[in-house]
mmJSON file of the N, C-alpha and C atoms, coordinates in Angstrom:
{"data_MODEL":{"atom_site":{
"group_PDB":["ATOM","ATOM","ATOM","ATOM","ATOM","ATOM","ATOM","ATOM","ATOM","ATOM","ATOM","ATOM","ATOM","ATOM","ATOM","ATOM","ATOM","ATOM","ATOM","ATOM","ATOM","ATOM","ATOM","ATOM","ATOM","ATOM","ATOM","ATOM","ATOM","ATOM","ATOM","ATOM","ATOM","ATOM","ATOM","ATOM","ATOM","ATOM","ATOM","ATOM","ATOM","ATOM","ATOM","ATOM","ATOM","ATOM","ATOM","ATOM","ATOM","ATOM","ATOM","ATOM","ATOM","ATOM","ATOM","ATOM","ATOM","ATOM","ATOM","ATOM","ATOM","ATOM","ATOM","ATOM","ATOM","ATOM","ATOM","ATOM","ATOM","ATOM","ATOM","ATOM","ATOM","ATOM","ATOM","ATOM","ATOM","ATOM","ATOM","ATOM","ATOM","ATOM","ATOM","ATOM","ATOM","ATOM","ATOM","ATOM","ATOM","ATOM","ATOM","ATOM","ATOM","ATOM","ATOM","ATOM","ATOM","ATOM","ATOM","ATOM","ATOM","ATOM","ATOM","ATOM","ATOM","ATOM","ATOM","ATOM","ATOM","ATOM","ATOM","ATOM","ATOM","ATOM","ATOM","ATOM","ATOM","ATOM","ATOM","ATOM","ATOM","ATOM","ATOM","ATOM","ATOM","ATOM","ATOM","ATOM","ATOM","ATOM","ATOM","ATOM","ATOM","ATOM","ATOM","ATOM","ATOM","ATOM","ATOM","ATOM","ATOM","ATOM","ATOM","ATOM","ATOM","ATOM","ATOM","ATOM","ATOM","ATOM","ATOM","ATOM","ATOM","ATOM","ATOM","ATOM","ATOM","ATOM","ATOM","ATOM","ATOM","ATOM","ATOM","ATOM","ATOM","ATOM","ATOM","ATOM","ATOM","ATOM","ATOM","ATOM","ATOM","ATOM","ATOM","ATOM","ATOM","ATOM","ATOM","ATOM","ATOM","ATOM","ATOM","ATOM","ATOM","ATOM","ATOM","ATOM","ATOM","ATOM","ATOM","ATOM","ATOM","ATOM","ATOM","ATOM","ATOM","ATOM","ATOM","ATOM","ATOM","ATOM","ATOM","ATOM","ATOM","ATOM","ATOM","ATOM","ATOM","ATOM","ATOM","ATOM","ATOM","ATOM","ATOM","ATOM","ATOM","ATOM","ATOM","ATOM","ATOM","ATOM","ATOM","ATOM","ATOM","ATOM","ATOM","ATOM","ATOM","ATOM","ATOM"],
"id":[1,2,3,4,5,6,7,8,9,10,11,12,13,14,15,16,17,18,19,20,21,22,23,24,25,26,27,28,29,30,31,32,33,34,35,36,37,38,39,40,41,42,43,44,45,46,47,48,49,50,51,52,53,54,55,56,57,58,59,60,61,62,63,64,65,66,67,68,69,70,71,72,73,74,75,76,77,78,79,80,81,82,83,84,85,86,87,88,89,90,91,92,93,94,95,96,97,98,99,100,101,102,103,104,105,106,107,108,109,110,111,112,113,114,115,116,117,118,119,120,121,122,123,124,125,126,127,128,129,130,131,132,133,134,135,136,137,138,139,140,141,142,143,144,145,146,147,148,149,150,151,152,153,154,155,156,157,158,159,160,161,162,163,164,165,166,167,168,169,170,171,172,173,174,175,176,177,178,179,180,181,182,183,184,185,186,187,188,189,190,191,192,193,194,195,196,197,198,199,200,201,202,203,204,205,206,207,208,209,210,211,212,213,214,215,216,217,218,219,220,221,222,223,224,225,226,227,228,229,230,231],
"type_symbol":["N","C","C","N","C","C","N","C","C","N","C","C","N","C","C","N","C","C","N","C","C","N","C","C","N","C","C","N","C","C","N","C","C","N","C","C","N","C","C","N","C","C","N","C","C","N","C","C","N","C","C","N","C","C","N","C","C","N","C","C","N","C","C","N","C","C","N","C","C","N","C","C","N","C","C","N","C","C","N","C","C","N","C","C","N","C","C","N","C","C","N","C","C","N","C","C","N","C","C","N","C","C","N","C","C","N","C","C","N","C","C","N","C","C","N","C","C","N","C","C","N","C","C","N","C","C","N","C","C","N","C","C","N","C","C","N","C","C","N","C","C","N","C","C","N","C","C","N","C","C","N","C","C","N","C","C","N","C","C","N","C","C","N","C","C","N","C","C","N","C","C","N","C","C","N","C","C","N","C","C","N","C","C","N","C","C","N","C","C","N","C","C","N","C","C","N","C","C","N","C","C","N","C","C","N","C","C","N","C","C","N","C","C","N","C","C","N","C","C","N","C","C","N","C","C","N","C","C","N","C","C"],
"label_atom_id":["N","CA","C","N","CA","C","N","CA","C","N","CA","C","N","CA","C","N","CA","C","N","CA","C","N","CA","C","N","CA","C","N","CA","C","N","CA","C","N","CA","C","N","CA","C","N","CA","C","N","CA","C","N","CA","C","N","CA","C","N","CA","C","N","CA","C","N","CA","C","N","CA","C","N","CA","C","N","CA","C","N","CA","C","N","CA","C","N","CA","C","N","CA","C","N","CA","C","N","CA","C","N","CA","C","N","CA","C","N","CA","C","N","CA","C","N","CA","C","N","CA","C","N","CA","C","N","CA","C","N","CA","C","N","CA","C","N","CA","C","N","CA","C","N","CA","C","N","CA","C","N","CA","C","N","CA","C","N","CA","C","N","CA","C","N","CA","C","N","CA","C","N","CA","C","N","CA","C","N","CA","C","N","CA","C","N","CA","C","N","CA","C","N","CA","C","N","CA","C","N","CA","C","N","CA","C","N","CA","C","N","CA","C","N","CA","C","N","CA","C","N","CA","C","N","CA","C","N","CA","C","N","CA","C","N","CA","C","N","CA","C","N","CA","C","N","CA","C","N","CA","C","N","CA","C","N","CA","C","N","CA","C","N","CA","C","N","CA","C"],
"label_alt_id":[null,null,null,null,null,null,null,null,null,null,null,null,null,null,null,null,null,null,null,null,null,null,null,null,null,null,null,null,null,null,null,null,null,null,null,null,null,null,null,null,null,null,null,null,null,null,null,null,null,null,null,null,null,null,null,null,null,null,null,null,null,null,null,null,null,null,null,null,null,null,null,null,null,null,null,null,null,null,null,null,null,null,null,null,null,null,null,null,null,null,null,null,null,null,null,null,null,null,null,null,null,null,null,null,null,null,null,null,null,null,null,null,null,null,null,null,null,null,null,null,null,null,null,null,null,null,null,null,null,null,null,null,null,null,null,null,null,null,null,null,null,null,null,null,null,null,null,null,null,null,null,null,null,null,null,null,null,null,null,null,null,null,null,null,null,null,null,null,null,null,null,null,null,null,null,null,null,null,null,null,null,null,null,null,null,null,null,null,null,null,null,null,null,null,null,null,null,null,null,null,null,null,null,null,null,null,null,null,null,null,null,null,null,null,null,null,null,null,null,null,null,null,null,null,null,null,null,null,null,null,null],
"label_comp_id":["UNK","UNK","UNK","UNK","UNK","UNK","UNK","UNK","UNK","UNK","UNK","UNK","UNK","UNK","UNK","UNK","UNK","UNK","UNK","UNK","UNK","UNK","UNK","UNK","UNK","UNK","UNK","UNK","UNK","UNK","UNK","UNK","UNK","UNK","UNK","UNK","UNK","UNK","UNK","UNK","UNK","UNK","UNK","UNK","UNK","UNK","UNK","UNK","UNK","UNK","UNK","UNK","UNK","UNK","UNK","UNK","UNK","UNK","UNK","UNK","UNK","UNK","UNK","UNK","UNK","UNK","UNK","UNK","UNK","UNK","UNK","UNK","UNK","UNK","UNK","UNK","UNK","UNK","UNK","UNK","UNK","UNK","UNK","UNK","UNK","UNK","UNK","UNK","UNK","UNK","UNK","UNK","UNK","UNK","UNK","UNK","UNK","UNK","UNK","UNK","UNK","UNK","UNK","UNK","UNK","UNK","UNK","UNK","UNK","UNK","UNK","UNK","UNK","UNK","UNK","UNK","UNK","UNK","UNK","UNK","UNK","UNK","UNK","UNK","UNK","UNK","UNK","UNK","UNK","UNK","UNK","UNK","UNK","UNK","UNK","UNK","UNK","UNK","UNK","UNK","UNK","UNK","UNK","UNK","UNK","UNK","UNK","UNK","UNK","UNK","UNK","UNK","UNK","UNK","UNK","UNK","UNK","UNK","UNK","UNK","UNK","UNK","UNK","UNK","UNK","UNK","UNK","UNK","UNK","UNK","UNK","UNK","UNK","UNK","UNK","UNK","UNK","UNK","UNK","UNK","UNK","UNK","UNK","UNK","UNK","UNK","UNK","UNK","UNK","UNK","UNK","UNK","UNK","UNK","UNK","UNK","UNK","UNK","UNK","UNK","UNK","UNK","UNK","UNK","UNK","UNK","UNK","UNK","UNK","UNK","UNK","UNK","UNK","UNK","UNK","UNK","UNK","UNK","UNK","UNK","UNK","UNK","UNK","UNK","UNK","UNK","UNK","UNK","UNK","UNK","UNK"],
"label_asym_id":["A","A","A","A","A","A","A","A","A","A","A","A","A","A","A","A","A","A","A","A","A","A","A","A","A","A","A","A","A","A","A","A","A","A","A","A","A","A","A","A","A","A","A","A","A","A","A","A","A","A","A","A","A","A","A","A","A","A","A","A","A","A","A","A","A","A","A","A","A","A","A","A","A","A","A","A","A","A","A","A","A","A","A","A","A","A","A","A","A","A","A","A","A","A","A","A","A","A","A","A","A","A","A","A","A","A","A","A","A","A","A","A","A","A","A","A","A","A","A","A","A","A","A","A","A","A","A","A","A","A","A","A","A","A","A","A","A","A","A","A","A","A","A","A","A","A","A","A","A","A","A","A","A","A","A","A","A","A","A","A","A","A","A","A","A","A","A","A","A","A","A","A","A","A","A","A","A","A","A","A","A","A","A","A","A","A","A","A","A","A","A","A","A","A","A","A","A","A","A","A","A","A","A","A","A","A","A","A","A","A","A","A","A","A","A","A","A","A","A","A","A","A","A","A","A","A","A","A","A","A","A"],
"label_entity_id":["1","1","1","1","1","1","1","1","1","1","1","1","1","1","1","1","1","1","1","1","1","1","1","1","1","1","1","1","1","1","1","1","1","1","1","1","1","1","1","1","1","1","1","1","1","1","1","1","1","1","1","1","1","1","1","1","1","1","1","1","1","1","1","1","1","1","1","1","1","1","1","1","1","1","1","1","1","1","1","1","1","1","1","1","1","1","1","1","1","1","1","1","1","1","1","1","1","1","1","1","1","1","1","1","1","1","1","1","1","1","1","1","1","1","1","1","1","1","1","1","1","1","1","1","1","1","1","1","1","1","1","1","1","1","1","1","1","1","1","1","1","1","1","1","1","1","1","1","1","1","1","1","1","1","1","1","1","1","1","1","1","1","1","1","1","1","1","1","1","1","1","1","1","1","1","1","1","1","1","1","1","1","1","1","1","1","1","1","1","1","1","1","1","1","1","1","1","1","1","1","1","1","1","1","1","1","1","1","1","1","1","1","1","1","1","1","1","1","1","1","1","1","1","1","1","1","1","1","1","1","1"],
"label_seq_id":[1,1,1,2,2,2,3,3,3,4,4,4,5,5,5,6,6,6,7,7,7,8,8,8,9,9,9,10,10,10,11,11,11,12,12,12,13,13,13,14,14,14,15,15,15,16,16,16,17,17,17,18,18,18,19,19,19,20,20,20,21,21,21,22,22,22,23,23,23,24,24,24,25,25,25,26,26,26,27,27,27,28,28,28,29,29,29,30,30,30,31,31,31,32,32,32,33,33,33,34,34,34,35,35,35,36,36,36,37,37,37,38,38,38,39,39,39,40,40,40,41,41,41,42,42,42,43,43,43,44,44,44,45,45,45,46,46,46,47,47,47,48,48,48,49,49,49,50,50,50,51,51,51,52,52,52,53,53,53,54,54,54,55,55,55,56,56,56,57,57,57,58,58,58,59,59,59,60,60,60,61,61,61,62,62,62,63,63,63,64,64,64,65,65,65,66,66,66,67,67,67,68,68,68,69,69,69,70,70,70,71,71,71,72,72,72,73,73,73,74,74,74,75,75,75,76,76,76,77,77,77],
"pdbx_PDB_ins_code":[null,null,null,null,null,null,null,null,null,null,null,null,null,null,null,null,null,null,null,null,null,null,null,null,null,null,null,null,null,null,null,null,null,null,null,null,null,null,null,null,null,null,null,null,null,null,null,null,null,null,null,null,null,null,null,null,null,null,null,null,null,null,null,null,null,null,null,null,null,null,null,null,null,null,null,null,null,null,null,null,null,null,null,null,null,null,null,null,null,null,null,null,null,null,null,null,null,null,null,null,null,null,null,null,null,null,null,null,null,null,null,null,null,null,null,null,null,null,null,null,null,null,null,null,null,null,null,null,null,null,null,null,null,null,null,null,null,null,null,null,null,null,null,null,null,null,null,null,null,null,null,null,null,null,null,null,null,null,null,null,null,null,null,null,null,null,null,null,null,null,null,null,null,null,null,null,null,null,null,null,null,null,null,null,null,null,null,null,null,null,null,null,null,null,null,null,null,null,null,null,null,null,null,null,null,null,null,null,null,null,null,null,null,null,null,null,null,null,null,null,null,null,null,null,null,null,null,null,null,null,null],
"Cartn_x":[65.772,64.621,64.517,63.297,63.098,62.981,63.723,63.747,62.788,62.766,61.663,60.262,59.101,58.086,57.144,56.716,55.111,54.564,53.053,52.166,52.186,52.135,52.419,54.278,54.417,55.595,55.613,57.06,57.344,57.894,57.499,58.234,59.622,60.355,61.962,61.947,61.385,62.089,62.144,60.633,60.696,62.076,62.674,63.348,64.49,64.95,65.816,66.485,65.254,65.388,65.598,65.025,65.806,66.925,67.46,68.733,69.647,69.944,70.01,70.108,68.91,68.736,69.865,69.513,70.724,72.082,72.407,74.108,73.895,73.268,73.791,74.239,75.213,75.844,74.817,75.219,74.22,74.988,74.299,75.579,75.99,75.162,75.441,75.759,76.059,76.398,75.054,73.691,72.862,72.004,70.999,69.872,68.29,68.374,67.286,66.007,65.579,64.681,63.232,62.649,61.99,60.948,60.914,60.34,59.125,57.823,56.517,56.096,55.671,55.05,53.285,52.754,51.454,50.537,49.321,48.652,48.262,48.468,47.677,49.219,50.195,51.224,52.016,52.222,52.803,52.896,52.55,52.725,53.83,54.941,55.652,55.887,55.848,55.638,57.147,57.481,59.106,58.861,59.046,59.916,61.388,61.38,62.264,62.594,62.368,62.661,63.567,63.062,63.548,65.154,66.223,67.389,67.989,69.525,69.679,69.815,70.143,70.422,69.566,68.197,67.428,66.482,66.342,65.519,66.761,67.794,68.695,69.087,69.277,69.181,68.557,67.125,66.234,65.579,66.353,66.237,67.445,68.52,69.807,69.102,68.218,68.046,67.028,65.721,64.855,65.682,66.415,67.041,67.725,68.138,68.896,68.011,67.009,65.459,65.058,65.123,64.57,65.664,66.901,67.583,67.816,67.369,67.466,66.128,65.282,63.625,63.26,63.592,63.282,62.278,62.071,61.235,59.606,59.869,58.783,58.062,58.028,57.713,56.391,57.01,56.256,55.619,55.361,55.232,55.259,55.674,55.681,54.594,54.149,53.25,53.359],
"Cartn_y":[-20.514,-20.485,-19.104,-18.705,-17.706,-17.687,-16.908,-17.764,-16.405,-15.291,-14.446,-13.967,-14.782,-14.164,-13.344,-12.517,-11.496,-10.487,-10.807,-10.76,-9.166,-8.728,-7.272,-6.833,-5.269,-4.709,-5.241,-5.957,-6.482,-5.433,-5.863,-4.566,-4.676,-4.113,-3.818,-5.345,-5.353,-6.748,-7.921,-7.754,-9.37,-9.483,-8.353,-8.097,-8.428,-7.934,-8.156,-9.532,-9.943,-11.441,-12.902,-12.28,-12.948,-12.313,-11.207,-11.071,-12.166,-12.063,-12.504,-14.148,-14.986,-16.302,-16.539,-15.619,-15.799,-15.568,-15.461,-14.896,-16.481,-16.981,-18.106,-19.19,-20.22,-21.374,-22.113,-23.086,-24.383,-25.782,-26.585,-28.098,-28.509,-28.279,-28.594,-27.122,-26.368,-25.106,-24.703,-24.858,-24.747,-23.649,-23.749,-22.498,-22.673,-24.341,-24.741,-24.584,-22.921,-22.709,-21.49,-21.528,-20.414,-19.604,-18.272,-17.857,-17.295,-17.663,-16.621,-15.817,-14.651,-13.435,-13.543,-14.349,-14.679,-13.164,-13.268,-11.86,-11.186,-12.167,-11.035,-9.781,-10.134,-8.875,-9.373,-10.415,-10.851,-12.247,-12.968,-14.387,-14.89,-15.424,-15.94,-17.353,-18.137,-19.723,-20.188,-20.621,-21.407,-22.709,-23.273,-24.443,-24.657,-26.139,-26.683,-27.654,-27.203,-28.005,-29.406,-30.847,-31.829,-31.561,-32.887,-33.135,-33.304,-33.889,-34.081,-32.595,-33.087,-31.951,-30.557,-31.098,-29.319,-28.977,-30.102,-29.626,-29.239,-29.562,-28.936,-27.701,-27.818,-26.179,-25.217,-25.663,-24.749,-24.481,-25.004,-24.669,-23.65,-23.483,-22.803,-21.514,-21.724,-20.245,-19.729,-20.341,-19.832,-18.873,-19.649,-18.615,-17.364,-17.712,-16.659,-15.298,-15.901,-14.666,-14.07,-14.683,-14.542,-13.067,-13.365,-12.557,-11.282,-11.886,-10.183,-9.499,-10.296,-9.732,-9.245,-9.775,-9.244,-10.256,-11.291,-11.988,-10.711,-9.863,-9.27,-8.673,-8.79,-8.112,-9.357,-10.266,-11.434,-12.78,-13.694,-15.155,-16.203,-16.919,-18.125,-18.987,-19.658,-20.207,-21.753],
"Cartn_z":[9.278,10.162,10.797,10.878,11.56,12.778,13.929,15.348,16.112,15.438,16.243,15.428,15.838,15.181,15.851,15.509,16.133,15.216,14.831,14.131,13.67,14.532,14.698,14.979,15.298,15.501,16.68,16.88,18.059,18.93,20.402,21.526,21.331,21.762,22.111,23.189,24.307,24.603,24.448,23.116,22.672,21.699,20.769,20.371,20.954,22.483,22.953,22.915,23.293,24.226,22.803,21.975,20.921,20.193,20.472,20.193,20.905,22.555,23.617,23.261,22.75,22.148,21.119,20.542,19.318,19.512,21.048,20.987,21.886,23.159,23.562,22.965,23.754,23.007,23.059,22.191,21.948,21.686,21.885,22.094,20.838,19.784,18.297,17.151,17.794,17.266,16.21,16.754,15.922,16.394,15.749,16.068,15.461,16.048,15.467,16.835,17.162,17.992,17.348,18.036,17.458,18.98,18.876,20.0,18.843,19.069,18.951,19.974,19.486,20.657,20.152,20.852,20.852,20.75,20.163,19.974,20.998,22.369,23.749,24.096,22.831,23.282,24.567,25.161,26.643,26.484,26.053,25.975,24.834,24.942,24.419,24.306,22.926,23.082,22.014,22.971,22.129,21.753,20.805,20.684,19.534,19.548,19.141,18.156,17.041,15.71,15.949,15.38,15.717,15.451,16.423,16.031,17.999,17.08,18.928,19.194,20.535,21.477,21.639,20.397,20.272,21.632,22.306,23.803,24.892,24.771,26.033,25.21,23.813,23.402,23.693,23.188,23.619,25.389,25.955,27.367,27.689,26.713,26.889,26.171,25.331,24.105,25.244,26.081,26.812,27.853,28.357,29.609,29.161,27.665,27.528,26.988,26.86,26.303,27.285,28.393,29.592,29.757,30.059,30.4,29.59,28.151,27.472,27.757,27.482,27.893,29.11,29.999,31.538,32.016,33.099,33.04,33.34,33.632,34.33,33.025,31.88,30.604,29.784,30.258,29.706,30.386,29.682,30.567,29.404,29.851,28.615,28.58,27.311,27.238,28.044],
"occupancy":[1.0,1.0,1.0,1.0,1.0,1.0,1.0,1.0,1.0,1.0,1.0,1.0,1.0,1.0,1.0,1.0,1.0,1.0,1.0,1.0,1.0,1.0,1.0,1.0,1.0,1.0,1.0,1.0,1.0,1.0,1.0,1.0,1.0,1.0,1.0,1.0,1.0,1.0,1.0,1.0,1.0,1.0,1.0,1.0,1.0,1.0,1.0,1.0,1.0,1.0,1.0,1.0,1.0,1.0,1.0,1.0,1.0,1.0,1.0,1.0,1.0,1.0,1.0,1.0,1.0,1.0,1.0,1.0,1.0,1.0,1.0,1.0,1.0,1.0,1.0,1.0,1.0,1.0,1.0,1.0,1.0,1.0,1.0,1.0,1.0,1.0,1.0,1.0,1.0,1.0,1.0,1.0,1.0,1.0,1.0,1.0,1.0,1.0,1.0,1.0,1.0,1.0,1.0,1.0,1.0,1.0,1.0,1.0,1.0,1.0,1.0,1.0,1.0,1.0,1.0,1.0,1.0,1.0,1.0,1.0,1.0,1.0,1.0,1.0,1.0,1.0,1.0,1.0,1.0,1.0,1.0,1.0,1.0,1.0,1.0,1.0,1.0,1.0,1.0,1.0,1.0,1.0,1.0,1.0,1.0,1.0,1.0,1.0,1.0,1.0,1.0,1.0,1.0,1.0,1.0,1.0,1.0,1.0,1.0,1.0,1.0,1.0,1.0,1.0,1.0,1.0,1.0,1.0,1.0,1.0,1.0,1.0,1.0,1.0,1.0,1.0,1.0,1.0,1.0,1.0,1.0,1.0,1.0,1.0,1.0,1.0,1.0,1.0,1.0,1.0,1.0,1.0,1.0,1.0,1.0,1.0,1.0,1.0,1.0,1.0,1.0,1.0,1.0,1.0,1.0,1.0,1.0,1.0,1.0,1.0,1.0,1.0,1.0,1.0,1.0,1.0,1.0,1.0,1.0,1.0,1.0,1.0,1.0,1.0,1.0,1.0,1.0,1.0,1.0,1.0,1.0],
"B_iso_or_equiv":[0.0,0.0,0.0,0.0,0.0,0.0,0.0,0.0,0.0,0.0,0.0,0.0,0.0,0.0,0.0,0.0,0.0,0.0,0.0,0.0,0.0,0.0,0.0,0.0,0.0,0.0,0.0,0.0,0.0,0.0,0.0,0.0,0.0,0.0,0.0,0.0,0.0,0.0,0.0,0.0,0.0,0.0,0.0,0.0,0.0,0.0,0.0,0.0,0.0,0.0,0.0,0.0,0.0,0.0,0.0,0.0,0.0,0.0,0.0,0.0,0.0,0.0,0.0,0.0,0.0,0.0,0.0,0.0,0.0,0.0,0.0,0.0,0.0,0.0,0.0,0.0,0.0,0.0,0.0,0.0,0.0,0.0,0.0,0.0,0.0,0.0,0.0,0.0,0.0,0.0,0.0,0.0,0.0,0.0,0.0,0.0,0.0,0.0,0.0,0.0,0.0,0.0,0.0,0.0,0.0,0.0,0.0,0.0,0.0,0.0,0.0,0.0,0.0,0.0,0.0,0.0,0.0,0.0,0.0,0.0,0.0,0.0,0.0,0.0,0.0,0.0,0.0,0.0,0.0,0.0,0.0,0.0,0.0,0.0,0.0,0.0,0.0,0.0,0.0,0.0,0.0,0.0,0.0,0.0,0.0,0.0,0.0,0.0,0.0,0.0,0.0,0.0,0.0,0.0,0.0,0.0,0.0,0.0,0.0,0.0,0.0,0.0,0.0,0.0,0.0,0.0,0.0,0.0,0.0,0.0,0.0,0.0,0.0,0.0,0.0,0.0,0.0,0.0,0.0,0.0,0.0,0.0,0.0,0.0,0.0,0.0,0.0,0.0,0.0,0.0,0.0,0.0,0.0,0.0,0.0,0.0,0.0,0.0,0.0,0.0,0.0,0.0,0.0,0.0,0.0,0.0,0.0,0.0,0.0,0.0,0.0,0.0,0.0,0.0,0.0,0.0,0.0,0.0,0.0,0.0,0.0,0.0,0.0,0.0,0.0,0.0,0.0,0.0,0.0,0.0,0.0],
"pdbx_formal_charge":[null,null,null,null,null,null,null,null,null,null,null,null,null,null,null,null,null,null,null,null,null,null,null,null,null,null,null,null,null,null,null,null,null,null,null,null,null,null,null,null,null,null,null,null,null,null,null,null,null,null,null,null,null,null,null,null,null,null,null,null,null,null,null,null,null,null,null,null,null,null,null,null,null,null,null,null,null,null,null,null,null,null,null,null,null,null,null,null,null,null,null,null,null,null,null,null,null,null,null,null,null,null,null,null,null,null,null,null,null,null,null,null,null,null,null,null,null,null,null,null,null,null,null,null,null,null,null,null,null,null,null,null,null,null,null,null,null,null,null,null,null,null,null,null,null,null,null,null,null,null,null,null,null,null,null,null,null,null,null,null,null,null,null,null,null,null,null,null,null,null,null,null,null,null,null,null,null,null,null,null,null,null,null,null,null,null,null,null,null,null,null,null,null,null,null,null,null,null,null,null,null,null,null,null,null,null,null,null,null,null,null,null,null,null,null,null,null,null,null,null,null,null,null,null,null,null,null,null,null,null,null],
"auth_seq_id":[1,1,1,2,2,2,3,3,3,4,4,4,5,5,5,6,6,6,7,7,7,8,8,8,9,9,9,10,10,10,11,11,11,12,12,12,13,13,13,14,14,14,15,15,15,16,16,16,17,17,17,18,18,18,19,19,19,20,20,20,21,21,21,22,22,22,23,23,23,24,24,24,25,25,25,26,26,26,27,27,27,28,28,28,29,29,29,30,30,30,31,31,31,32,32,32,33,33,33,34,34,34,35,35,35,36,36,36,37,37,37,38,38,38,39,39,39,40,40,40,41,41,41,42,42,42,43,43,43,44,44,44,45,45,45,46,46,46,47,47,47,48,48,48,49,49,49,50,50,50,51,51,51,52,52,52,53,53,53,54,54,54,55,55,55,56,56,56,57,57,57,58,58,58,59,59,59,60,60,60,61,61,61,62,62,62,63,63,63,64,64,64,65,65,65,66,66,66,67,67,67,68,68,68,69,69,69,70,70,70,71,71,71,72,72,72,73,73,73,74,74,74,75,75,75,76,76,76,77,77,77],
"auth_comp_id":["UNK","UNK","UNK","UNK","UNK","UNK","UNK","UNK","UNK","UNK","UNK","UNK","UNK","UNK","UNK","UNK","UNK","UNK","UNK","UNK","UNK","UNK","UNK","UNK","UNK","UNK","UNK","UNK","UNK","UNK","UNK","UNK","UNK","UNK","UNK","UNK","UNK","UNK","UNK","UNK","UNK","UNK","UNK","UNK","UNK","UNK","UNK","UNK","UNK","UNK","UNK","UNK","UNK","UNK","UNK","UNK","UNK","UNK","UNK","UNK","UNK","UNK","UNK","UNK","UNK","UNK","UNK","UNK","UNK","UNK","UNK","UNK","UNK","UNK","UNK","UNK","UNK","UNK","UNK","UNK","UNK","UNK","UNK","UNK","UNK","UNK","UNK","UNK","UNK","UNK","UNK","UNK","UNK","UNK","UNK","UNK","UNK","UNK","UNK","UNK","UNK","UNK","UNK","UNK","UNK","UNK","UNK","UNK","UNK","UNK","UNK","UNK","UNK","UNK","UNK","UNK","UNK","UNK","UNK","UNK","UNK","UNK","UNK","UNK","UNK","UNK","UNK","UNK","UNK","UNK","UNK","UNK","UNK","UNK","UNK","UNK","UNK","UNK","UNK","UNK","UNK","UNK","UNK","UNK","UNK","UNK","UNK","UNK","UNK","UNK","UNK","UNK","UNK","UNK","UNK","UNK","UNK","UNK","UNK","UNK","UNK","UNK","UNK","UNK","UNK","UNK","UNK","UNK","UNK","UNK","UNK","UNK","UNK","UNK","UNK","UNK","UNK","UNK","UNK","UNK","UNK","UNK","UNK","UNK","UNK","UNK","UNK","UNK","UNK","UNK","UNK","UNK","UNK","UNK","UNK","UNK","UNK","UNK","UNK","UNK","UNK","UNK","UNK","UNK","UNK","UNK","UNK","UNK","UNK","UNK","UNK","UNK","UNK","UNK","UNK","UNK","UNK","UNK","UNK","UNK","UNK","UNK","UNK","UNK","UNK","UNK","UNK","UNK","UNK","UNK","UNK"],
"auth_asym_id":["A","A","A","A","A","A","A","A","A","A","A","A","A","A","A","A","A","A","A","A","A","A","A","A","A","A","A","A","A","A","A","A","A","A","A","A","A","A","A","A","A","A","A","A","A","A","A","A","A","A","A","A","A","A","A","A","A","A","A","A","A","A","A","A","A","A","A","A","A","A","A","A","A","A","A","A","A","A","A","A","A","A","A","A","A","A","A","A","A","A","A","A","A","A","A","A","A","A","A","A","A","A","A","A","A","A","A","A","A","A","A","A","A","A","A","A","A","A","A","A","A","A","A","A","A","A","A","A","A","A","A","A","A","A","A","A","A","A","A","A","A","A","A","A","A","A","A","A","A","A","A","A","A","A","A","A","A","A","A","A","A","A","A","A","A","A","A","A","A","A","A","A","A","A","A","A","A","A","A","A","A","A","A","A","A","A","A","A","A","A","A","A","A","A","A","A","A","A","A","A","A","A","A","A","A","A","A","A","A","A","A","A","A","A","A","A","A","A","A","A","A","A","A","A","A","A","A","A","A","A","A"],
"auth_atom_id":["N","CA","C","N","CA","C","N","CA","C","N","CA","C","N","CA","C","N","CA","C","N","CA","C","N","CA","C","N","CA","C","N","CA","C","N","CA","C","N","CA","C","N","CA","C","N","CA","C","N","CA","C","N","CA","C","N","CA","C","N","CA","C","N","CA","C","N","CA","C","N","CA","C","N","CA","C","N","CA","C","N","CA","C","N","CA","C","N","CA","C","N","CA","C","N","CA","C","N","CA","C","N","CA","C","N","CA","C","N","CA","C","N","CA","C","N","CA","C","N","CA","C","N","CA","C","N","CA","C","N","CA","C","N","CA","C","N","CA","C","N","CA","C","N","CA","C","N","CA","C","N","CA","C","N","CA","C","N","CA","C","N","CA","C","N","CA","C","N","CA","C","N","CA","C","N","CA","C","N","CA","C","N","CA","C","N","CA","C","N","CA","C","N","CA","C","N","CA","C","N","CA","C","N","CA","C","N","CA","C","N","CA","C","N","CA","C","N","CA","C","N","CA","C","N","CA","C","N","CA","C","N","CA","C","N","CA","C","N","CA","C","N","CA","C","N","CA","C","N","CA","C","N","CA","C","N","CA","C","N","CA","C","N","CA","C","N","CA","C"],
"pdbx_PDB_model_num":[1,1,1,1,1,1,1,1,1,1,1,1,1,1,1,1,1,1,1,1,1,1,1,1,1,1,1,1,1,1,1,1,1,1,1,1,1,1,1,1,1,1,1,1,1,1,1,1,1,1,1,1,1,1,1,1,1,1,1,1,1,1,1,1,1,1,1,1,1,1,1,1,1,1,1,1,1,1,1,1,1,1,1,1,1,1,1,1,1,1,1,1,1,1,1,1,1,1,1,1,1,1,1,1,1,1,1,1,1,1,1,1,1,1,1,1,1,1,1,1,1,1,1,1,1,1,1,1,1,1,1,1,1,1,1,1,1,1,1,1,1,1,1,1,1,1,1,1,1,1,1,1,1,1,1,1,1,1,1,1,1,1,1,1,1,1,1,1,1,1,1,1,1,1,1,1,1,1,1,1,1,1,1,1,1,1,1,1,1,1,1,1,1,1,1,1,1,1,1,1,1,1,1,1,1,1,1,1,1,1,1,1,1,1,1,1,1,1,1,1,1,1,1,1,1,1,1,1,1,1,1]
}}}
C-alpha cells in the first residue's frame, strides 16, 4: 500500500510527516494507513484500510504526521 499520496511534488513536510507515520508503532505491527495531500496543497485526508485495530492505528500514524509535519503547515480533512 501506498501510505503517502499527492497529485503533484509533495512539500518536504507532507513528506516528513509520513516518514514520521511510518516509523510509529502500531498494535498489529501493520501499516495499513494512508495519508492524501488534497489539491488545495494544505489539506491532508487519512484513512484506514479495514482490519482490527486499523482505527486506533491510524489515530497512532495521525499524531505521528502531525509531529513530523508541524501542525501549523496543514489541516486535516
Amino acid at each position: 500500500m501506498d501510505v503517502g499520496h499527492a497529485a503533484e511534488t509533495p512539500p518536504e513536510w507532507f513528506e516528513r510527516g509520513v516518514q514520521a507515520a511510518l516509523l510509529a508503532p502500531t498494535a498489529m505491527n501493520q501499516q495499513k494507513f494512508r495519508f492524501e495531500l488534497l489539491p488545495d496543497g494544505r489539506t491532508v485526508h487519512a484513512q484506514a484500510s479495514p482490519g482490527a485495530y486499523t482505527a486506533v492505528d491510524l489515530g497512532i500514524a495521525k499524531y505521528h504526521f502531525e509531529v513530523g509535519a508541524g501542525t501549523e503547515n496543514f489541516a486535516w480533512e
